[in-house]
SEMI-990666 format. One record per atom (N, C-alpha, C): residue in one letter; residue number from 1; atom name; x, y, z. Coordinates in nm, 4 decimals. Layout:
% SEMI-990666
<rec><code>a</code><pos>NUM</pos><site>CA</site><xx>X</xx><yy>Y</yy><zz>Z</zz></rec>
...
END
This chain:
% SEMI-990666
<rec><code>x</code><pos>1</pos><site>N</site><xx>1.4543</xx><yy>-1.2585</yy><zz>-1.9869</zz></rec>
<rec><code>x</code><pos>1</pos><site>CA</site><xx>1.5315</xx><yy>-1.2142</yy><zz>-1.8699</zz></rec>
<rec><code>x</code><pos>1</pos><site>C</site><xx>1.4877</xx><yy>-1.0753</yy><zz>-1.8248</zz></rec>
<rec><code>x</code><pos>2</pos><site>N</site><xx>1.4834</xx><yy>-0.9676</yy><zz>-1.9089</zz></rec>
<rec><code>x</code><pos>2</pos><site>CA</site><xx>1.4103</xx><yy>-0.8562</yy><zz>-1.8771</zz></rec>
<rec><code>x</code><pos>2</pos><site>C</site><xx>1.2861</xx><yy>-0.8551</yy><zz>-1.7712</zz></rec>
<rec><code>x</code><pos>3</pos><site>N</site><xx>1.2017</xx><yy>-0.9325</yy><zz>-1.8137</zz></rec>
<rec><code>x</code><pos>3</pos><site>CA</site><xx>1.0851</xx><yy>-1.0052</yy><zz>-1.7451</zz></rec>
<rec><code>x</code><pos>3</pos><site>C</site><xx>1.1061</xx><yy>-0.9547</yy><zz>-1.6168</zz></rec>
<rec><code>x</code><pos>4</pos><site>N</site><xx>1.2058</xx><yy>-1.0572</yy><zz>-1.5890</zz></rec>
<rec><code>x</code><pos>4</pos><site>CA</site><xx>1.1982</xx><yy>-1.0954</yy><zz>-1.4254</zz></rec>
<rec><code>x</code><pos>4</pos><site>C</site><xx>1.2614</xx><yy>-0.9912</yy><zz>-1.3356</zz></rec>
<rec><code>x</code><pos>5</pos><site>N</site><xx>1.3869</xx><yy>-0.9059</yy><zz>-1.4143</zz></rec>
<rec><code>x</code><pos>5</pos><site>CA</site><xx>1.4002</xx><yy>-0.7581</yy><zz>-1.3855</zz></rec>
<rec><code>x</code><pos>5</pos><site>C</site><xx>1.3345</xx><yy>-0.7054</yy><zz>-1.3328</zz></rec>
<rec><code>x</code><pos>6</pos><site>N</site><xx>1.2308</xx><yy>-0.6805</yy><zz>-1.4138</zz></rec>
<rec><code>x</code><pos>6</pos><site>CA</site><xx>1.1477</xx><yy>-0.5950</yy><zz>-1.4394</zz></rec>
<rec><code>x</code><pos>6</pos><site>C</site><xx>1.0235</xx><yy>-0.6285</yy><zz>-1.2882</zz></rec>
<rec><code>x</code><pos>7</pos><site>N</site><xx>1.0024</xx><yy>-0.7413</yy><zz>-1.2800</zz></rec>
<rec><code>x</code><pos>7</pos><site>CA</site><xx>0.9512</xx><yy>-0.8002</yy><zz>-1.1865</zz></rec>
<rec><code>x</code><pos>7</pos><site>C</site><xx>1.0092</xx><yy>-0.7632</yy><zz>-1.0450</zz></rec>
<rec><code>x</code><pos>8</pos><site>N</site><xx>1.1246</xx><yy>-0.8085</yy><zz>-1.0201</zz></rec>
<rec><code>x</code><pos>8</pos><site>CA</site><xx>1.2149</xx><yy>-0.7550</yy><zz>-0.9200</zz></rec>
<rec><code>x</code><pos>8</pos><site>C</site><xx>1.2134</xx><yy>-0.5909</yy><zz>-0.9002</zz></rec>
<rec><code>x</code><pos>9</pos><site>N</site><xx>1.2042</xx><yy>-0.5658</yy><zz>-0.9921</zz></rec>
<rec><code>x</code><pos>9</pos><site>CA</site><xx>1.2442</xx><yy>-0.3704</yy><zz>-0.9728</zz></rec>
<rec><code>x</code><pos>9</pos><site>C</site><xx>1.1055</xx><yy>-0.3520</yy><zz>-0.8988</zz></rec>
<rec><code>x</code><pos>10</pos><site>N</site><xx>0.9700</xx><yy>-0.3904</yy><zz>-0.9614</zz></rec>
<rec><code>x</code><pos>10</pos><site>CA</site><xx>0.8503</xx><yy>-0.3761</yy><zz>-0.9162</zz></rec>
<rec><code>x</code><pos>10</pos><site>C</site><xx>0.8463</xx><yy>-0.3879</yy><zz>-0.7586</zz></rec>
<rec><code>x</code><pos>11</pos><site>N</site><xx>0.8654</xx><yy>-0.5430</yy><zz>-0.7220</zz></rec>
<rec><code>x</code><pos>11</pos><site>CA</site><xx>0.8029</xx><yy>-0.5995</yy><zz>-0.5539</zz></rec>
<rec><code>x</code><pos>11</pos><site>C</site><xx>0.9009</xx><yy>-0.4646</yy><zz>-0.4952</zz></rec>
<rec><code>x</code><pos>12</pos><site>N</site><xx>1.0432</xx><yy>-0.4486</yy><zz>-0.5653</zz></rec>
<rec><code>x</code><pos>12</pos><site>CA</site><xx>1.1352</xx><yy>-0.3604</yy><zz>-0.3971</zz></rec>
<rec><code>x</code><pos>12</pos><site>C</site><xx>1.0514</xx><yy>-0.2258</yy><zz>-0.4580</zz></rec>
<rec><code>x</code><pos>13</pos><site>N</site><xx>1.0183</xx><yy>-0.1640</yy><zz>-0.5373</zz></rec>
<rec><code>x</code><pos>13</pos><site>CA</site><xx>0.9442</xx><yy>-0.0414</yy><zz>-0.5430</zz></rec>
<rec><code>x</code><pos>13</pos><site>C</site><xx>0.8304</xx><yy>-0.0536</yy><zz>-0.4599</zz></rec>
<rec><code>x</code><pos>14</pos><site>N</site><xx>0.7751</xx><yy>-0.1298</yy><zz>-0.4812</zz></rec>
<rec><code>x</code><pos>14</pos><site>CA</site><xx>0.6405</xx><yy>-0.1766</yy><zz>-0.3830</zz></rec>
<rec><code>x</code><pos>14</pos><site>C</site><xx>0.6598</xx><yy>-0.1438</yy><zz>-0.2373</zz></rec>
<rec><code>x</code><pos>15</pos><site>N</site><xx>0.8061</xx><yy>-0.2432</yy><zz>-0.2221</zz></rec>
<rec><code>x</code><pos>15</pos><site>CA</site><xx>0.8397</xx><yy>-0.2270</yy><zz>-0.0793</zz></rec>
<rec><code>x</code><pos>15</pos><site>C</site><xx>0.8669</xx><yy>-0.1096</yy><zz>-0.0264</zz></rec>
<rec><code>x</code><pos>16</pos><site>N</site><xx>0.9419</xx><yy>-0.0487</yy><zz>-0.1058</zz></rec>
<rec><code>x</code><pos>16</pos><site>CA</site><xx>1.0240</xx><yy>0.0902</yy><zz>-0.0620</zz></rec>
<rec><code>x</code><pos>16</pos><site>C</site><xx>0.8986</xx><yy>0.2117</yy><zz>-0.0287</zz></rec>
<rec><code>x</code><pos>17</pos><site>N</site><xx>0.7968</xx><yy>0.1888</yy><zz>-0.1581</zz></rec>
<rec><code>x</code><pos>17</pos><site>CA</site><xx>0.6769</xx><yy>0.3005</yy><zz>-0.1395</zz></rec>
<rec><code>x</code><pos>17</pos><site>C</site><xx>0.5903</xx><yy>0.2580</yy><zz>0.0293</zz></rec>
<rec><code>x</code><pos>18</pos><site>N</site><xx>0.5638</xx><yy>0.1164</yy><zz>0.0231</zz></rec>
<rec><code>x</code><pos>18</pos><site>CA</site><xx>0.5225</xx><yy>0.1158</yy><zz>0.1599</zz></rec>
<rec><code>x</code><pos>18</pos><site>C</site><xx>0.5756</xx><yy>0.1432</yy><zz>0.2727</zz></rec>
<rec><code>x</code><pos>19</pos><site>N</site><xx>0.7086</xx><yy>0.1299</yy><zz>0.2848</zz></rec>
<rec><code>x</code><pos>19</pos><site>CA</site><xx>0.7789</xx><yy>0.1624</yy><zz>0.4165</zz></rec>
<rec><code>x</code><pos>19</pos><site>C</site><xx>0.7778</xx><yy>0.3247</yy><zz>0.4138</zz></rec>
<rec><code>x</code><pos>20</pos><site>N</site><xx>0.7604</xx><yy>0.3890</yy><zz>0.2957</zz></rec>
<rec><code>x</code><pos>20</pos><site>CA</site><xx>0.7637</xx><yy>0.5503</yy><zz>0.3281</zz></rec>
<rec><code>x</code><pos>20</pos><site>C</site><xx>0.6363</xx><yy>0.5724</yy><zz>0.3418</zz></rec>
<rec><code>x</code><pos>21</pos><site>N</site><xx>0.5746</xx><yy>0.5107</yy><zz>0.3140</zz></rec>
<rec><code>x</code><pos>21</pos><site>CA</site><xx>0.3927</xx><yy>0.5888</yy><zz>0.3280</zz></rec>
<rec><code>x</code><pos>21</pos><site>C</site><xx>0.4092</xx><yy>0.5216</yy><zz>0.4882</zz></rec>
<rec><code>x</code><pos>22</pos><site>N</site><xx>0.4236</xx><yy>0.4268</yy><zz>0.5326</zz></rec>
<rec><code>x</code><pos>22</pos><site>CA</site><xx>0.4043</xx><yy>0.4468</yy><zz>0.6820</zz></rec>
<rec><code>x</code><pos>22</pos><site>C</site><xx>0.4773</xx><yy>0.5336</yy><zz>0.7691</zz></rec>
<rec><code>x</code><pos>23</pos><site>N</site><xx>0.5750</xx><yy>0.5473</yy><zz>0.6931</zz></rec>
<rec><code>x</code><pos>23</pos><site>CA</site><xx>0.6979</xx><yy>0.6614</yy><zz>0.7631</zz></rec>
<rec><code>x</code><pos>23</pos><site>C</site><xx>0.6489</xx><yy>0.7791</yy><zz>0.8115</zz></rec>
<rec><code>x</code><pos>24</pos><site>N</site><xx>0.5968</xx><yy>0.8054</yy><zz>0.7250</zz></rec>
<rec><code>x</code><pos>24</pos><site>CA</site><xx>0.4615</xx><yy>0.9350</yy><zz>0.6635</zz></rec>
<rec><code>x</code><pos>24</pos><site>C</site><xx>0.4302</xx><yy>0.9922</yy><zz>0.7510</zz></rec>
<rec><code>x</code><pos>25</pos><site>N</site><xx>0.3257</xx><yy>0.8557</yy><zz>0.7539</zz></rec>
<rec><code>x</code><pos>25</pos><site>CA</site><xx>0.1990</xx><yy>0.8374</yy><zz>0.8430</zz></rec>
<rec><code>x</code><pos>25</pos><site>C</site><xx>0.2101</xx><yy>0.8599</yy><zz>0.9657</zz></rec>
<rec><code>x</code><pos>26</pos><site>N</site><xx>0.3133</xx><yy>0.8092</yy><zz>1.0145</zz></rec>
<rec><code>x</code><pos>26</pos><site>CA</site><xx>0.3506</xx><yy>0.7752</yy><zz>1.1878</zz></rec>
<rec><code>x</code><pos>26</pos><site>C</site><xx>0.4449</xx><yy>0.8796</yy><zz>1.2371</zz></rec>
<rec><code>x</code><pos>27</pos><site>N</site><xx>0.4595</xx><yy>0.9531</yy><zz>1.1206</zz></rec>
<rec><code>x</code><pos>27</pos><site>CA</site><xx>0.5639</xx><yy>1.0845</yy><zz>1.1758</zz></rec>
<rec><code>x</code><pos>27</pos><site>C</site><xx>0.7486</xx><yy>1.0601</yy><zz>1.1696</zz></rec>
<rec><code>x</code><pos>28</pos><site>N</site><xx>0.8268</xx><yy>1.1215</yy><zz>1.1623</zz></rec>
<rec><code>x</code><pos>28</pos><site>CA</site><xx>0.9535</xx><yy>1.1035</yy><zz>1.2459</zz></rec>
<rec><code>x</code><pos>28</pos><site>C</site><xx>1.0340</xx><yy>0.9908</yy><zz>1.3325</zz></rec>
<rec><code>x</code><pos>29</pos><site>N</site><xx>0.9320</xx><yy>1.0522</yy><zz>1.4131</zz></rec>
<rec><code>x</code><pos>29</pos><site>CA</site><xx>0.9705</xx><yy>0.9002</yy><zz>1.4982</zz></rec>
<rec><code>x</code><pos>29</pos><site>C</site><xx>0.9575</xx><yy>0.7533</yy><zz>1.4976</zz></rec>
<rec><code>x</code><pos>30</pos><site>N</site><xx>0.9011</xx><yy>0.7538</yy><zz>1.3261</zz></rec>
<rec><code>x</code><pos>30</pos><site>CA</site><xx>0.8840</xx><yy>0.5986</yy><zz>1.3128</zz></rec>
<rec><code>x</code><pos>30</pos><site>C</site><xx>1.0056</xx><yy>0.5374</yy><zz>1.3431</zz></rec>
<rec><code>x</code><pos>31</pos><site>N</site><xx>1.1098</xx><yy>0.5202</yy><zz>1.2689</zz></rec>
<rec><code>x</code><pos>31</pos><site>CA</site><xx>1.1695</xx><yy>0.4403</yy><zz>1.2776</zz></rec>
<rec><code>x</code><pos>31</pos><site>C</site><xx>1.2239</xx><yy>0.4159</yy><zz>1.4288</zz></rec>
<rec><code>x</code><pos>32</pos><site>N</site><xx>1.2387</xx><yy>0.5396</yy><zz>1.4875</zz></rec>
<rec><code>x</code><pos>32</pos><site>CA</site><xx>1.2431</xx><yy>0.4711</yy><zz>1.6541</zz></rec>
<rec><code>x</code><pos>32</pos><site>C</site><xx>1.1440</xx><yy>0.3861</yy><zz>1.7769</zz></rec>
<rec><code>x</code><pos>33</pos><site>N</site><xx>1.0331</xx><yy>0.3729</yy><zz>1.7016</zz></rec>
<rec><code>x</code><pos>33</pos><site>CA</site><xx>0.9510</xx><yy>0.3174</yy><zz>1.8007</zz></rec>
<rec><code>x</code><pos>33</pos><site>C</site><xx>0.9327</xx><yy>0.1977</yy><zz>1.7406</zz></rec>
<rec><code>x</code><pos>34</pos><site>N</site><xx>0.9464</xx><yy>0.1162</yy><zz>1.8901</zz></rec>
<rec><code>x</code><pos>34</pos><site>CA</site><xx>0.9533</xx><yy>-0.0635</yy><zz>1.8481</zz></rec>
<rec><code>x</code><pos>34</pos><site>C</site><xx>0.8436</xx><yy>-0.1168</yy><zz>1.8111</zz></rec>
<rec><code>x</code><pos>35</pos><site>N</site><xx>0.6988</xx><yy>-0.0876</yy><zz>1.7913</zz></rec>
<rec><code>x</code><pos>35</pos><site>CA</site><xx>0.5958</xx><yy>-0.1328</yy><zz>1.7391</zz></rec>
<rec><code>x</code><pos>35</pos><site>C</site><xx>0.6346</xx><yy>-0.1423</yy><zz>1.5784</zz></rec>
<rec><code>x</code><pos>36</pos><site>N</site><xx>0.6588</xx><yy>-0.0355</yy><zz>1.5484</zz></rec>
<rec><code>x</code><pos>36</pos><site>CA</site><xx>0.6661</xx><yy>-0.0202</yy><zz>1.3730</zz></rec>
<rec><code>x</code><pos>36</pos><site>C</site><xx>0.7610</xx><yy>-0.1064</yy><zz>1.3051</zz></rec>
<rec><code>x</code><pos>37</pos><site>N</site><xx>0.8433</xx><yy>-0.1510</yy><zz>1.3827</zz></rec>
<rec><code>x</code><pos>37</pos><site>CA</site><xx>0.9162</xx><yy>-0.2924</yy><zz>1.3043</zz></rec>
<rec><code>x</code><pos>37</pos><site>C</site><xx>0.8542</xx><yy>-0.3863</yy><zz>1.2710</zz></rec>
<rec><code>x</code><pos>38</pos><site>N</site><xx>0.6841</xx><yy>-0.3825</yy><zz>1.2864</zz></rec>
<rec><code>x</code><pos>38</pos><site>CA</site><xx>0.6329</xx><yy>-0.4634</yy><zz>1.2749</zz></rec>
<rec><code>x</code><pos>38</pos><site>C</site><xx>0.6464</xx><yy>-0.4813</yy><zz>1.1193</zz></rec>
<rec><code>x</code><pos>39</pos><site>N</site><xx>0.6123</xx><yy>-0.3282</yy><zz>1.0940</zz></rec>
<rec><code>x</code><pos>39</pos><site>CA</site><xx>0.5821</xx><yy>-0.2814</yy><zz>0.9290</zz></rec>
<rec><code>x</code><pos>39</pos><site>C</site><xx>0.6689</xx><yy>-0.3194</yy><zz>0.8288</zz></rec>
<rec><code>x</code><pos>40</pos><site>N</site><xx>0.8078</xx><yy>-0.3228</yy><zz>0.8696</zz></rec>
<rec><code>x</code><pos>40</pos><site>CA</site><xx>0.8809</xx><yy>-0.4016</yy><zz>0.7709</zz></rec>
<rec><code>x</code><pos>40</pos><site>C</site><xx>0.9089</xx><yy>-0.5073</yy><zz>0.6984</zz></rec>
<rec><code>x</code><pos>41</pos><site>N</site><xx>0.8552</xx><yy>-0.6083</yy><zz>0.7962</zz></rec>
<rec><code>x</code><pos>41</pos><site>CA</site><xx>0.9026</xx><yy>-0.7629</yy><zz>0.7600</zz></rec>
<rec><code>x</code><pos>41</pos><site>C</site><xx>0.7344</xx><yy>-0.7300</yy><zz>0.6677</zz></rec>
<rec><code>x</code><pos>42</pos><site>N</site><xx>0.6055</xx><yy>-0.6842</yy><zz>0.6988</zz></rec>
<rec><code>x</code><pos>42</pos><site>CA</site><xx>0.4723</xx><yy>-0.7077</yy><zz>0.6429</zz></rec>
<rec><code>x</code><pos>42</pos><site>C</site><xx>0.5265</xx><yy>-0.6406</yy><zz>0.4883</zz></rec>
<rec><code>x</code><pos>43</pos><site>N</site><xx>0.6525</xx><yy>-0.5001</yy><zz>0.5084</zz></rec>
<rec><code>x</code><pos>43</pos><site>CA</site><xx>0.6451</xx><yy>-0.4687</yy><zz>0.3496</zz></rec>
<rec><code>x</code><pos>43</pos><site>C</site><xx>0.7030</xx><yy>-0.5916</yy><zz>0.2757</zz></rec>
<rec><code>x</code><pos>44</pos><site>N</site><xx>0.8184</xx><yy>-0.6652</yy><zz>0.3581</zz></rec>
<rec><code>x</code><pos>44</pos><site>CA</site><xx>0.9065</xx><yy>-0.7173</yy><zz>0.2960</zz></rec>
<rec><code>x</code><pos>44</pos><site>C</site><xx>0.8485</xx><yy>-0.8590</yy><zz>0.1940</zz></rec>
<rec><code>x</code><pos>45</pos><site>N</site><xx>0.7279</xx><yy>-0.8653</yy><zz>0.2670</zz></rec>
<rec><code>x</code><pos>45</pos><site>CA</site><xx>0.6619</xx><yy>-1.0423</yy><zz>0.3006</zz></rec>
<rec><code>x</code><pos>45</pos><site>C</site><xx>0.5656</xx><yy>-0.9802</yy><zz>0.1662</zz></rec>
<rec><code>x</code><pos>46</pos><site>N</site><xx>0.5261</xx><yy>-0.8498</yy><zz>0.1669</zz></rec>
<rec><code>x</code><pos>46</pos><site>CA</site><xx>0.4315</xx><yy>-0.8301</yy><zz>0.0383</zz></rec>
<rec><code>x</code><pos>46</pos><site>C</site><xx>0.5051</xx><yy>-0.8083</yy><zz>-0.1295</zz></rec>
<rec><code>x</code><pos>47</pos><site>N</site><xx>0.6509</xx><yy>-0.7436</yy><zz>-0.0833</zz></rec>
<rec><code>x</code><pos>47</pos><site>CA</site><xx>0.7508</xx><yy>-0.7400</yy><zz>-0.2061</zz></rec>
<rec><code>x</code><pos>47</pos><site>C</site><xx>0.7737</xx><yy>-0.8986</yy><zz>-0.2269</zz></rec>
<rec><code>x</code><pos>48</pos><site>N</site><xx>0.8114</xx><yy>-1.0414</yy><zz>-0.1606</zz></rec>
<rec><code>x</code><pos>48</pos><site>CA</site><xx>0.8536</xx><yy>-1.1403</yy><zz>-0.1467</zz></rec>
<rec><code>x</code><pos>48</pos><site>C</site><xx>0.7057</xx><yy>-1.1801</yy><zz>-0.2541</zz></rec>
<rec><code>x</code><pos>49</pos><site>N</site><xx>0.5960</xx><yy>-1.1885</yy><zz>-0.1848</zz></rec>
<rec><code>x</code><pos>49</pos><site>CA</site><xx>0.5243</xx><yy>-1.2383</yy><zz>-0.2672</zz></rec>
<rec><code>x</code><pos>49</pos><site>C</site><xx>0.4767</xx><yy>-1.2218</yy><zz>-0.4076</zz></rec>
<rec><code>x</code><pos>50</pos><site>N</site><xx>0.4913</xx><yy>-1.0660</yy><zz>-0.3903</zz></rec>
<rec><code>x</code><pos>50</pos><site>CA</site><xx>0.4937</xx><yy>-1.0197</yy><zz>-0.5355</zz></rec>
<rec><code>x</code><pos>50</pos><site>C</site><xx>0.5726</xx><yy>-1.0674</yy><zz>-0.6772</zz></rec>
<rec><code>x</code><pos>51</pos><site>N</site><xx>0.6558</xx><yy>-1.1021</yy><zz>-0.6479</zz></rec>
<rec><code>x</code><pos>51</pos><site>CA</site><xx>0.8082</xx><yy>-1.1667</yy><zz>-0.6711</zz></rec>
<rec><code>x</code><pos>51</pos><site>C</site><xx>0.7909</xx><yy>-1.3122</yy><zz>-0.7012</zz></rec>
<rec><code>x</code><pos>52</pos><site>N</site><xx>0.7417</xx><yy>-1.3644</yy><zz>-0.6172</zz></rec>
<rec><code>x</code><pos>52</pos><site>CA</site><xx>0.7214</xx><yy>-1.5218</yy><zz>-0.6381</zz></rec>
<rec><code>x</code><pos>52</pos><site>C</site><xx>0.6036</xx><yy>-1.5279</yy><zz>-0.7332</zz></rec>
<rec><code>x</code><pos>53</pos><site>N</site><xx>0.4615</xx><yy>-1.4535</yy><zz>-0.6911</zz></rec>
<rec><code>x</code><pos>53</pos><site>CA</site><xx>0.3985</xx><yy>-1.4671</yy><zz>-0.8306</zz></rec>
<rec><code>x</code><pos>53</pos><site>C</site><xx>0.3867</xx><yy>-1.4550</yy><zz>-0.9373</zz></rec>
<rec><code>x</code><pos>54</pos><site>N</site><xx>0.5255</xx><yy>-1.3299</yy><zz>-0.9851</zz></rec>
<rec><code>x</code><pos>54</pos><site>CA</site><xx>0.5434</xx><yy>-1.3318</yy><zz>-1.1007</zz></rec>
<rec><code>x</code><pos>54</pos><site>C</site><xx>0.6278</xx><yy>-1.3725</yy><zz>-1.2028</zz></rec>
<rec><code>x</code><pos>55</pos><site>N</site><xx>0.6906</xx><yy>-1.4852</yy><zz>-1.0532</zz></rec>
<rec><code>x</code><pos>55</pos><site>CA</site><xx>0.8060</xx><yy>-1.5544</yy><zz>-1.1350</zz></rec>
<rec><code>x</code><pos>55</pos><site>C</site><xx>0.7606</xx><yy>-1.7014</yy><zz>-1.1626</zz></rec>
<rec><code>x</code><pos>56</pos><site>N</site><xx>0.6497</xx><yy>-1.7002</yy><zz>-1.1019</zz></rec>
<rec><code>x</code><pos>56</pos><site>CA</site><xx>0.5387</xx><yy>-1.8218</yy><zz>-1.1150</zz></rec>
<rec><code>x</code><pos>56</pos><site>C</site><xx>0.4693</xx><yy>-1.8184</yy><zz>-1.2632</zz></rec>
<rec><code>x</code><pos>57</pos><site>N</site><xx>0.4667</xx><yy>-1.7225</yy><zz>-1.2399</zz></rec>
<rec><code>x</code><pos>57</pos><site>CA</site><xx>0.3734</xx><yy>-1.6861</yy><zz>-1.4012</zz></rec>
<rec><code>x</code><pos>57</pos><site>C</site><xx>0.4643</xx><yy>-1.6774</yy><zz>-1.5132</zz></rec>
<rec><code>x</code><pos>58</pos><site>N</site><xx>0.5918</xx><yy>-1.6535</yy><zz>-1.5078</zz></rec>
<rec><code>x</code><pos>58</pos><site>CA</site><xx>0.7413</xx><yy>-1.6344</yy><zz>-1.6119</zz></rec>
<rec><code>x</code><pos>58</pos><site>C</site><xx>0.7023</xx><yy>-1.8029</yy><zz>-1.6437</zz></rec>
<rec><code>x</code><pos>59</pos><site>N</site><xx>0.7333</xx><yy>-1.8862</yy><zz>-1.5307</zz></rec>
<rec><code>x</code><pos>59</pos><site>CA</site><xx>0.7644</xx><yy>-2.0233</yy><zz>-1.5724</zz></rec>
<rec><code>x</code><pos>59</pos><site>C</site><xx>0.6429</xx><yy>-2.1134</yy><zz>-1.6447</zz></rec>
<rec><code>x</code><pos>60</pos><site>N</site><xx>0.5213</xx><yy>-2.0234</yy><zz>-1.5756</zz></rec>
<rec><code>x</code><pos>60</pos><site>CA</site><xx>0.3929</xx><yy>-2.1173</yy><zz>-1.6695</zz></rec>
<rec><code>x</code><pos>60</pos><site>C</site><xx>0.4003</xx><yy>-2.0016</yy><zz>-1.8149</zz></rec>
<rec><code>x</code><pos>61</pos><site>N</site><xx>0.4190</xx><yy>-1.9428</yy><zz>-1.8151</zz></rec>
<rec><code>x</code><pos>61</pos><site>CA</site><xx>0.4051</xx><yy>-1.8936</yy><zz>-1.9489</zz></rec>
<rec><code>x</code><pos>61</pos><site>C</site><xx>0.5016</xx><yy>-1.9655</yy><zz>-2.0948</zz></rec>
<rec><code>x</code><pos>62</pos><site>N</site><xx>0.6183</xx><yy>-1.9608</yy><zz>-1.9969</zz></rec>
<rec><code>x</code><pos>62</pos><site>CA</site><xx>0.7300</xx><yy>-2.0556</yy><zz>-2.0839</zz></rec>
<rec><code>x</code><pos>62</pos><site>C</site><xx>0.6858</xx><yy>-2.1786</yy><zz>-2.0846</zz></rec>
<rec><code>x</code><pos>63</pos><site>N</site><xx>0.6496</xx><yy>-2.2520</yy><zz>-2.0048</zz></rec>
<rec><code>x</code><pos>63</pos><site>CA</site><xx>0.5923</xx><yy>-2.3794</yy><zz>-2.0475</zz></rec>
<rec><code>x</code><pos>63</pos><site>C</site><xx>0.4485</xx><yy>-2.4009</yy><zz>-2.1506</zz></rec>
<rec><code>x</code><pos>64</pos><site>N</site><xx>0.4184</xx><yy>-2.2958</yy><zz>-2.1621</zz></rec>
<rec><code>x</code><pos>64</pos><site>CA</site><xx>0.2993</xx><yy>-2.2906</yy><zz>-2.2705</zz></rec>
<rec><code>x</code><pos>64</pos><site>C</site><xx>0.3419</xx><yy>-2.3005</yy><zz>-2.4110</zz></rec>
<rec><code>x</code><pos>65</pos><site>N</site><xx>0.4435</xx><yy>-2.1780</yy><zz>-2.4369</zz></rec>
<rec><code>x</code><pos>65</pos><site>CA</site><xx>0.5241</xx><yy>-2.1916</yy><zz>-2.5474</zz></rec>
<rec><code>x</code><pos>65</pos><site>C</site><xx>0.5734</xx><yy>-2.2928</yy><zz>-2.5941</zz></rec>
END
């Protein structure tokens, strides 16, 4: 169970570091300009996957055992 914690804590750290490095990047006014919403759903979709592959890998590992 830790595992998958641990997994989870990872993808939203992932997420959270990317949405501030573009924050960064783009100045202040990111979050007000409507282009940069693009950036969220792309962090969200890269934490999501992160997440699924390593909960992919939890379940083949247990099935090895």
């Amino acid at each position: 169970m830790k595992s998958i914690f641990i997994c989870y804590g990872l993808a939203w750290f992932t997420a959270i570091i990317f949405v501030l490095v573009m924050a960064v990047q783009n100045g202040r006014s990111w979050l007000l300009s409507v282009g940069t919403l693009w950036y969220l759903p792309v962090g969200t979709a890269i934490s999501l996957l992160i997440a699924a592959l390593t909960l992919v890998s939890i379940f083949l590992n247990k099935g090895q055992s």
